[in-house]
Residue, then its C-alpha position, 0 to 999 in steps of 0.5 A: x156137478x155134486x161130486x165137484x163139491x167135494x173136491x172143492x171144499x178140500x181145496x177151500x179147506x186145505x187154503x185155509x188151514x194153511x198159514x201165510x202168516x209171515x213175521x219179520x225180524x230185526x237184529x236188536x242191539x243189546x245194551x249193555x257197557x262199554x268193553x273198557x273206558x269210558x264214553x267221550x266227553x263233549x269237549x275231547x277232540x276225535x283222535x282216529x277215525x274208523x270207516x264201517x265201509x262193508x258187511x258182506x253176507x255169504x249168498x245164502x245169507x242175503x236173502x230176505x229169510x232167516x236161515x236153519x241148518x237141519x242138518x249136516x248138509x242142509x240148510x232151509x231159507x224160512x219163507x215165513x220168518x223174515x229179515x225185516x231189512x236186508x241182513x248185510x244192513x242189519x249187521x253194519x248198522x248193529x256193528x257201527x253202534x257196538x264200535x262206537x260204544x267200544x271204541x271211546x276217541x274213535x269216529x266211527x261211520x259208515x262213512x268215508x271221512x278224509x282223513x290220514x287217520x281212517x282206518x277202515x273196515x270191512x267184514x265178510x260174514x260166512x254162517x249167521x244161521x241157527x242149527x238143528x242141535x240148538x246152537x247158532x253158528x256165527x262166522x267170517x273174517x274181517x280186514x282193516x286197513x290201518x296206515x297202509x297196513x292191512x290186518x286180517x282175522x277170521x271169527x267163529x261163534x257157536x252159542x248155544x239157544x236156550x229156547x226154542x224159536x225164532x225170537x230165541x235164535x234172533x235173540x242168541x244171533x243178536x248176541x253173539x254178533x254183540x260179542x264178534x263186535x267187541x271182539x273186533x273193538x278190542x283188536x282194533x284198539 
């Protein structure tokens, strides 16, 4: 029974030196000005309207952890470091507030609207993910649909992290995706 013991403190000790602790993270959406013009005033009518109707993010990117490459060819899923709701969400959302920020005489929803004037959007994200050099790669394509005619881009980002961290690559990811959206905002106009 004595020589149990300490096989047994081991496997207590070694329980607890381990960190379950798991944080969970939210894009924030950066404020910053309009890319050009001004907000709408109460009285302008909506001229178009634009239907966020998709973010789609590539199958390593919709699970709930943050994704680092570490390497050429490999990629982890952190188990600890977490998206505080799904991705795909996070990114429609952010980008929907950045294009009606952008897009002054637009109505810009996540919502179908009849109309003959919706032009609609949706955005297939590939990378979204830090790097083992320090940088974040962000990178898909997007379509829209303006009267019967389609429109499509591809987008790649490479930031460079200016520290080290989980806060920091959500923070540069934040970023980065603040700047494809103002990207897509001045296309779209």
């Amino acid at each position: 029974m004595m020589k149990w013991i300490p096989v047994v403190l081991a496997v207590f000790l070694t329980a607890c030196s381990s960190s379950d602790q798991k944080t969970y993270y939210q894009l924030p959406v950066l404020n910053s000005a309009p890319a050009t013009g001004s907000a709408m005033s109460s009285g302008m009518t909506t001229q178009r309207h634009l239907w966020v109707e998709r973010v789609s993010v590539a199958d390593y990117l919709s699970g709930n952890g943050l994704v680092y490459q570490t390497n050429d060819v490999q990629y982890t899923l952190t188990q600890n470091n977490l998206w505080a709701s799904p991705l795909d969400q996070q990114l429609q959302q952010s980008l929907v507030t950045y294009l009606r920020r952008d897009l002054p005489g637009y109505l810009v929803s996540t919502q179908a609207v009849s109309s003959d004037d919706q032009d609609v959007l949706n955005v297939n994200v590939t990378a979204f993910h830090g790097r083992y050099d320090g940088r974040v790669v962000i990178s898909g394509s997007w379509t829209l649909s303006r009267s019967g005619q389609m429109i499509q881009r591809d987008f790649t980002l490479n930031l460079k992290q200016n520290e080290d961290g989980y806060d920091a690559l959500v923070k540069t990811l934040a970023a980065g995706w603040q700047q494809e959206a103002g990207q897509i905002a001045s296309q779209i106009r």
